[in-house]
TINU-934206 format. One line per field, with one value per residue (C-alpha): residue number from 1; z, y, x; residue in three letters. Coordinates in steps of 0.1 Angstrom, whole numbers. Example, Ala and Ser with C-alpha at 12.3 -4.5 7.8 and 13.67 -1.06 7.14 Angstrom:
BEGIN
pos (1;2) .
Z (78;71) .
Y (-45;-11) .
X (123;137) .
code (ALA;SER) .
// end
This chain:
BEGIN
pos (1;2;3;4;5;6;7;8;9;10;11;12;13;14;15;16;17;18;19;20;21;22;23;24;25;26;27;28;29;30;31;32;33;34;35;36;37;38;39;40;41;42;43;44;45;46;47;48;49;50;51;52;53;54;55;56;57;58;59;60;61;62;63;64;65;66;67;68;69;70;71;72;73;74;75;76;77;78;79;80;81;82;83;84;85;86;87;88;89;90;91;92;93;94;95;96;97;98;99;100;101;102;103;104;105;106;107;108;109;110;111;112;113;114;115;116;117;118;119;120;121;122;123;124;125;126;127;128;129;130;131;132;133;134;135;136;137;138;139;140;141;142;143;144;145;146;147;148;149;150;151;152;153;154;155;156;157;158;159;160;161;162;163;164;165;166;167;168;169;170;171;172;173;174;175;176;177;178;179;180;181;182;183;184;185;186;187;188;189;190;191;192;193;194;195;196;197;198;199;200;201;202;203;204;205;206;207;208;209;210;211;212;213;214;215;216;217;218;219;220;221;222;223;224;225;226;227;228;229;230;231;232;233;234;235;236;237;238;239;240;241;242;243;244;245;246;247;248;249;250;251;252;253;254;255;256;257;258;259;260;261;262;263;264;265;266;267;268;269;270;271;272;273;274;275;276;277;278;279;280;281;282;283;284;285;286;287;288;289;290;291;292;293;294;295;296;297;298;299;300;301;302;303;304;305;306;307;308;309;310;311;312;313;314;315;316;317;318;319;320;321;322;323;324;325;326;327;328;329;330;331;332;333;334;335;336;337;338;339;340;341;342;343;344;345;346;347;348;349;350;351;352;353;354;355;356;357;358;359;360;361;362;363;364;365;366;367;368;369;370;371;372;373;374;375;376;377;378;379;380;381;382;383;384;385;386;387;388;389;390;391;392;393;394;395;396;397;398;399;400;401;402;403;404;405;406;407;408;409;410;411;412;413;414;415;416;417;418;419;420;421;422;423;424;425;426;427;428;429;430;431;432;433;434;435;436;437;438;439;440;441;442;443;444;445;446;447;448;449;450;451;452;453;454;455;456;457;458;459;460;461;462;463;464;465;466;467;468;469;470;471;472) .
Z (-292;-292;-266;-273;-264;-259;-284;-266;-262;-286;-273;-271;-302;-299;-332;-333;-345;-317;-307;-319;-295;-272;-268;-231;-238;-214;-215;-200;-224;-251;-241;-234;-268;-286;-264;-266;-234;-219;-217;-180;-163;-164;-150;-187;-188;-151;-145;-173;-165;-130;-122;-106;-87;-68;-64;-44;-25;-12;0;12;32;57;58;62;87;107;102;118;143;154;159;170;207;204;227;238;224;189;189;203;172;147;157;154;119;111;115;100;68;69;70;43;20;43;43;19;-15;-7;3;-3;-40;-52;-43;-32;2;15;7;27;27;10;40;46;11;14;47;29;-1;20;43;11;-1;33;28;-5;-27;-60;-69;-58;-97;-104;-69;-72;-112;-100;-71;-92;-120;-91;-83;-118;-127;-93;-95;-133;-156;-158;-122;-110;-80;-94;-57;-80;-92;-54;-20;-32;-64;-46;-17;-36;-70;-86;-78;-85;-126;-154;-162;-184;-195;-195;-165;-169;-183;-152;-153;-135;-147;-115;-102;-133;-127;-93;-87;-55;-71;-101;-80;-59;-89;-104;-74;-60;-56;-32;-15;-11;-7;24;43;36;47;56;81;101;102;114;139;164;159;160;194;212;193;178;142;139;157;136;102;113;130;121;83;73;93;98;60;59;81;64;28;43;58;24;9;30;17;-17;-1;32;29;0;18;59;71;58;29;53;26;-6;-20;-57;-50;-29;-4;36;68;94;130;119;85;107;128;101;81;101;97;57;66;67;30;21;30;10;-20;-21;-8;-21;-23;22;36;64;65;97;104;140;165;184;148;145;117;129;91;99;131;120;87;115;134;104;102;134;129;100;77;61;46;30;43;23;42;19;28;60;40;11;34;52;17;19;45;45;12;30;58;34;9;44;58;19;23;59;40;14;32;50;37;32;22;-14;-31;-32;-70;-67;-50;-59;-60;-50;-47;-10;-27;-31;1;16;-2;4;46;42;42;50;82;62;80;64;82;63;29;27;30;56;61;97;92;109;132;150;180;179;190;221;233;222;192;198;192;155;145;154;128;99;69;87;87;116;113;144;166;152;161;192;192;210;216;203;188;188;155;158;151;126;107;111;98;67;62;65;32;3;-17;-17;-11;-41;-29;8;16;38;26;63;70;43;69;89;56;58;85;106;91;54;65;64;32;9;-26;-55;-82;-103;-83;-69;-103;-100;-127;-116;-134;-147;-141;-127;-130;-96;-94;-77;-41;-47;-70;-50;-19;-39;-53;-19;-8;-33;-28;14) .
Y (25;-6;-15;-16;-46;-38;-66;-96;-100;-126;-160;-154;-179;-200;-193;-160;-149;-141;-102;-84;-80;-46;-27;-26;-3;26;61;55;24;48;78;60;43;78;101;98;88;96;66;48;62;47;49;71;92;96;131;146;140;153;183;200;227;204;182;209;221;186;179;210;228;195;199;239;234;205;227;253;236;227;261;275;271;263;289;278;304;297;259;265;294;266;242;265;279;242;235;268;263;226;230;255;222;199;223;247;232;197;197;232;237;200;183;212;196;227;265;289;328;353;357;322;316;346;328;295;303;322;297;274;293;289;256;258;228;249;270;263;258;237;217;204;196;170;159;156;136;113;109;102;76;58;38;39;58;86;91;116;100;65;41;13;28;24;41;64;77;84;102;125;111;124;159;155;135;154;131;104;113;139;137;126;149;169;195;229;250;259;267;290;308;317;350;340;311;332;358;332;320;354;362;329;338;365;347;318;342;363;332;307;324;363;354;329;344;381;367;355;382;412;396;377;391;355;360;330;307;320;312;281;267;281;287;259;229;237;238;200;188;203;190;153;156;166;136;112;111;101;78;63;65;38;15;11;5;-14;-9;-10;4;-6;-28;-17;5;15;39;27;38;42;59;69;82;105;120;124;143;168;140;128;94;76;79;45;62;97;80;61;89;121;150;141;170;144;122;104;96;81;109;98;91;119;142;183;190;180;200;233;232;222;252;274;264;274;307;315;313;277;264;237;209;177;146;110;90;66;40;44;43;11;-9;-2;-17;-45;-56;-58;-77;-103;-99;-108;-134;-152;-156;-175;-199;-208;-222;-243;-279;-281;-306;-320;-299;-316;-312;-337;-365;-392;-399;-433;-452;-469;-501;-492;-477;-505;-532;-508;-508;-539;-539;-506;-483;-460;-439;-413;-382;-347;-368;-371;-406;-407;-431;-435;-461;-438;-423;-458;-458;-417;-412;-392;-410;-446;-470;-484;-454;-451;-491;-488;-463;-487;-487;-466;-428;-411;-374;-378;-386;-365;-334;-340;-375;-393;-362;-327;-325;-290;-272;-282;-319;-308;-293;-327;-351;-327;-342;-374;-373;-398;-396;-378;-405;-399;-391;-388;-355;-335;-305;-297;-305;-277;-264;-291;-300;-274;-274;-243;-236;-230;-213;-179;-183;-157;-161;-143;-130;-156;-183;-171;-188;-220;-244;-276;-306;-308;-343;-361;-403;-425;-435;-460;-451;-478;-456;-426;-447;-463;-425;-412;-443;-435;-403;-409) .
X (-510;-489;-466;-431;-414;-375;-357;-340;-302;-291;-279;-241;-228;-193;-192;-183;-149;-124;-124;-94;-69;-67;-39;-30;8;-1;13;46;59;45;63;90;95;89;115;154;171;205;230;232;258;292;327;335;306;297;314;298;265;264;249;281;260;237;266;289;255;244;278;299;270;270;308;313;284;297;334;316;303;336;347;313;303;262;243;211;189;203;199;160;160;173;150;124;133;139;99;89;111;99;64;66;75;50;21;25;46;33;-5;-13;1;8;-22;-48;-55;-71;-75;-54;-58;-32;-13;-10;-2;31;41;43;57;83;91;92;118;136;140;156;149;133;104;70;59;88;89;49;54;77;64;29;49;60;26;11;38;51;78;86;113;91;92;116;122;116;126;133;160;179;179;207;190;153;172;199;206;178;188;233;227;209;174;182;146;117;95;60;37;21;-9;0;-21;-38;-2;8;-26;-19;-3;15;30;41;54;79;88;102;122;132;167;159;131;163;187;166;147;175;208;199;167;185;216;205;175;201;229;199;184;213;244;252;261;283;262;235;250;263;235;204;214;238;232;192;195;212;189;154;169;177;142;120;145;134;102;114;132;129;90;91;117;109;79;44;16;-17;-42;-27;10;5;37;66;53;54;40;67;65;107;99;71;96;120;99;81;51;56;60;25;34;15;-19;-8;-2;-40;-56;-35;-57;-65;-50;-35;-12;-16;-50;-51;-50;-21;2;28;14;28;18;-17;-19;-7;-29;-60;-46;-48;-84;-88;-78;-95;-61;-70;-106;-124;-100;-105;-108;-114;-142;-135;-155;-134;-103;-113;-118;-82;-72;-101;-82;-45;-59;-80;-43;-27;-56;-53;-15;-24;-48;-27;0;-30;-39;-74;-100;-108;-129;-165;-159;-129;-144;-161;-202;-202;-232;-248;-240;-202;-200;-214;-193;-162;-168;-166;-130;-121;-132;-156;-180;-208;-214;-234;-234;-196;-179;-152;-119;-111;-87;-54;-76;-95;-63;-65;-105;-105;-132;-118;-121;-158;-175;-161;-159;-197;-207;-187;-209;-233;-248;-229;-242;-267;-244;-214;-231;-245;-265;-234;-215;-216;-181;-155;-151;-114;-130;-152;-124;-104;-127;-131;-93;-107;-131;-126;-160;-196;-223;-250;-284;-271;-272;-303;-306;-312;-278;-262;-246;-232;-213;-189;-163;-159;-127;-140;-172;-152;-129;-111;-114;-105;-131;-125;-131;-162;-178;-179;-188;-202;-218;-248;-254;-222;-227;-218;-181;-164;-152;-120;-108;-101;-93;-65;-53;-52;-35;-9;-4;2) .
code (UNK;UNK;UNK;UNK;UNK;UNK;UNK;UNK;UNK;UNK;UNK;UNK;UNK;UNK;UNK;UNK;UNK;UNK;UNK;UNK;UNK;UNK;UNK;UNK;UNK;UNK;UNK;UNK;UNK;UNK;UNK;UNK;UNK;UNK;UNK;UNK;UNK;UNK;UNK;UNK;UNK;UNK;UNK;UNK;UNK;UNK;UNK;UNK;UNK;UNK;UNK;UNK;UNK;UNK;UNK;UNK;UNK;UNK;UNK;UNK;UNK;UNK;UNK;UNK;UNK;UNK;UNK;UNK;UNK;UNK;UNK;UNK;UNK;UNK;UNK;UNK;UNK;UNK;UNK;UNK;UNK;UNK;UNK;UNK;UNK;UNK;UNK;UNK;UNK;UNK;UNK;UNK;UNK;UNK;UNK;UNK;UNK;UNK;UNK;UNK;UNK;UNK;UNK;UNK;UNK;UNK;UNK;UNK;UNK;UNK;UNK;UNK;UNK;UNK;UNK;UNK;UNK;UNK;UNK;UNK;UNK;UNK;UNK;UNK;UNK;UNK;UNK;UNK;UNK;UNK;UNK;UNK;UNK;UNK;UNK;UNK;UNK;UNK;UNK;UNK;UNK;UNK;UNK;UNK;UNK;UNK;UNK;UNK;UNK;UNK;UNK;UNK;UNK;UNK;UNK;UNK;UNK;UNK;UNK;UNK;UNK;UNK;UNK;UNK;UNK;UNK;UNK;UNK;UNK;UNK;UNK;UNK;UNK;UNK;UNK;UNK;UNK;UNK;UNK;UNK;UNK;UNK;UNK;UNK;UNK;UNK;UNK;UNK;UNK;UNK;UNK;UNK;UNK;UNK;UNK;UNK;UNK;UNK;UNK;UNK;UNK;UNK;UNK;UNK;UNK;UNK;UNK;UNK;UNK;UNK;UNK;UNK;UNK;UNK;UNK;UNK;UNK;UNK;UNK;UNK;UNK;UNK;UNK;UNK;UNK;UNK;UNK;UNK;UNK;UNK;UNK;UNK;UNK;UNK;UNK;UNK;UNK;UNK;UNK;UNK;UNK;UNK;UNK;UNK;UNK;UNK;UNK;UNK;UNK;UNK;UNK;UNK;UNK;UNK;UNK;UNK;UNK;UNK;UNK;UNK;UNK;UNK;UNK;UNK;UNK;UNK;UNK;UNK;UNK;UNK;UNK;UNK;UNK;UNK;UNK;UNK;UNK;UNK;UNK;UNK;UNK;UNK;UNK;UNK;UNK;UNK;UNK;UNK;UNK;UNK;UNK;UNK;UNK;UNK;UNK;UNK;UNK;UNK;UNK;UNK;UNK;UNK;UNK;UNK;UNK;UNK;UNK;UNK;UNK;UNK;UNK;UNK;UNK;UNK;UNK;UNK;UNK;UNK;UNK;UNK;UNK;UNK;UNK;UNK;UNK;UNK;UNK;UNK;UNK;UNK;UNK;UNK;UNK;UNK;UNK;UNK;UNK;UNK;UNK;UNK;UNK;UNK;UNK;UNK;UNK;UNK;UNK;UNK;UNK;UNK;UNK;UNK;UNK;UNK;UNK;UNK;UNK;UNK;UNK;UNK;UNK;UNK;UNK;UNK;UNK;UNK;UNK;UNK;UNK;UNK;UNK;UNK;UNK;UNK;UNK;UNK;UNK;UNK;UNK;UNK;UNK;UNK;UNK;UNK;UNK;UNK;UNK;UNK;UNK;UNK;UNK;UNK;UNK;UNK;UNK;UNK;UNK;UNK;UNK;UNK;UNK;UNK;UNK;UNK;UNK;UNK;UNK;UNK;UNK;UNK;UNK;UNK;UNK;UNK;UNK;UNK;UNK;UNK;UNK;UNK;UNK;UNK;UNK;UNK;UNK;UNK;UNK;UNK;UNK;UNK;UNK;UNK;UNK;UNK;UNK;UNK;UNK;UNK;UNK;UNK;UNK;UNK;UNK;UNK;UNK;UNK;UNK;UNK;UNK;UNK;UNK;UNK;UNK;UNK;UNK;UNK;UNK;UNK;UNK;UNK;UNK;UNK;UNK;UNK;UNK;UNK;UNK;UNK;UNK;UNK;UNK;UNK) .
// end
């Protein structure tokens, strides 16, 4: 039997036609372009597309609550009660709706699941079904029309506008199958009004009349205004996460880390990390960040109510932030001035470099062809040792024959470059031809390929002396 010799890749041709064109229009132009949008919102329109329901909820309950307040003295076991229900109605948006239901963070047991999607309910900002479509749809299309809570469309609109105008278009298309497939989720949904009705207003209200005989303060305080603050607190995340703070793993998008948005937020607010690494069932990774969420679901674990918590790679999460520190590192070195690439200088003959030192302070040191002429006063260790080395080879004695010079030097006579001598250059001394400061240099991809000359004639060093010259 022969052997089979696999066929050889052609030689790529410059002949061949130029490839059609691809078409880059992702889903969002496209869905975009096909489905009918509401008009922008004017001073003649305006009132008719508000949603008058949401409108008269986001805005009387902080005013019949802070009215309230007025007239209601504050006992001390119904503000500890409010703070209390404020972290069990907010964690069942943090824990449960948010990295339970909308990005399957981790499994929790039926019970867990009923105190969730109760507490949920508590917190009264929609169903469990239609909460995570959106907040999945926000996920899928950050930062663009088809994002419910698009930030680029102001402060104002990510916080509360969103939920006060009718969509001027369809959310994004979102996959909730696994949500419409669960039994709990289904059965929330059904009776959401009296899951609202019963953990947002009857709970908190009877709790501290039935134990302290506190009705008043108990509708006041731990109904209406624990109520304001939990709804400011989910909004915030929409918000304030993609406005204060810093992008340590990725700046493709809005989303921020912030210490405030954290404390805001019942821990929501190292929101640039959730949105790189979603389906992590933290949101603070450090142990001493502020993260409750993270706690109670580790808790839950604990207990045997919570499994199979998902945690992204590390090595995955440090690429992250390895690529904002080089993003951060690359913006540092290109507001440096650096030398002339070797590509850009001159190969000058010994006979031109001799005939130019002549006339000009020119000293060769690693291969490359050096002008001293503003720096003869400025030698540390005084003129002579430099007006010796005109015309001459200078790399013994730059790195250690005369004196064995600081990187800081090393990096300055790299300024000092007019010309690359041709022939000159050890191969032994590769490394001594690259100042300190360029060993360690962040490129991107593209310029990692470098294309140089196949066979690159002498020039003359007058030439480039006279352009740089010039240019000072």
């Amino acid at each position: 039997m022969g052997v089979l010799t696999p066929p050889l890749t052609p030689p790529r041709s410059h002949s061949l036609s130029k490839p059609a064109p691809v078409d880059l229009e992702n889903y969002v132009t496209r869905t975009l372009r096909q489905q009918p949008m509401l008009p922008p919102l004017d001073r003649h329109n305006w009132y008719k597309e508000l949603i008058w329901l949401h409108v008269a909820f986001i805005f009387l309950t902080p005013v019949i609550g802070f009215v309230g307040a007025y007239y209601t003295k504050l006992r001390w076991q119904t503000g500890l009660f409010s703070v209390f229900y404020y972290f069990v109605t907010g964690l069942g948006i943090t824990a449960g709706y948010h990295r339970l239901w909308a990005h399957r963070c981790y499994n929790a047991t039926r019970p867990l699941q009923y105190f969730l999607a109760l507490a949920g309910a508590g917190a009264i900002q929609g169903s469990i079904k239609w909460w995570s479509r959106g907040h999945r749809a926000h996920h899928r299309y950050t930062d663009t029309e088809l994002d419910p809570y698009n930030a680029h469309r102001g402060f104002y609109w990510s916080h509360i506008g969103w939920i006060m105008t009718k969509p001027r278009t369809r959310p994004g298309m979102a996959d909730v199958g696994d949500l419409k497939n669960n039994d709990i989720v289904r059965w929330q949904h059904k009776y959401f009004t009296w899951c609202l009705l019963s953990m947002g207003f009857v709970l908190p209200s009877v709790v501290p009349w039935i134990l302290w005989g506190d009705l008043q303060g108990g509708i006041v305080y731990a109904a209406i205004l624990r109520l304001v603050f939990v709804h400011h607190s989910t909004f915030c995340v929409n918000s304030l996460a993609h406005w204060l703070g810093e992008a340590p793993f990725d700046d493709k998008h809005t989303p921020r880390d912030h210490l405030i948005t954290a404390l805001v937020t019942v821990g929501e607010g190292y929101h640039n990390f959730h949105h790189q690494f979603p389906m992590d069932y933290r949101n603070a990774i450090k142990w001493y960040q502020y993260d409750p969420t993270k706690w109670f679901i580790w808790c839950c674990q604990q207990a045997g109510l919570a499994s199979h918590l998902k945690i992204f790679p590390t090595n995955e999460i440090r690429k992250g932030q390895l690529t904002m520190h080089l993003k951060k590192l690359r913006k540092i070195q290109q507001d440096l001035t650096w030398p002339e690439s070797i590509n850009e200088l001159p190969v000058v003959t010994w006979a031109n470099f001799q005939e130019q030192a002549a006339t000009t302070p020119l000293i060769l040191i690693s291969g490359f062809i050096h002008d001293v002429t503003d720096f003869l006063d400025e030698h540390p260790g005084g003129r002579h040792h430099l007006t010796r080395y005109i015309g001459q080879d200078a790399t013994a004695a730059f790195f250690g024959g005369v004196y064995d010079h600081s990187n800081a030097a090393h990096n300055l006579l790299a300024m000092k470059r007019v010309g690359v001598l041709h022939g000159g250059h050890p191969h032994a001394l590769d490394d001594k031809s690259i100042p300190p400061s360029q060993k360690l240099r962040i490129a991107e991809y593209s310029e990692l390929v470098i294309n140089l000359p196949a066979d690159e004639e002498p020039s003359l060093l007058s030439e480039n002396l006279t352009r740089r010259r010039n240019v000072a």
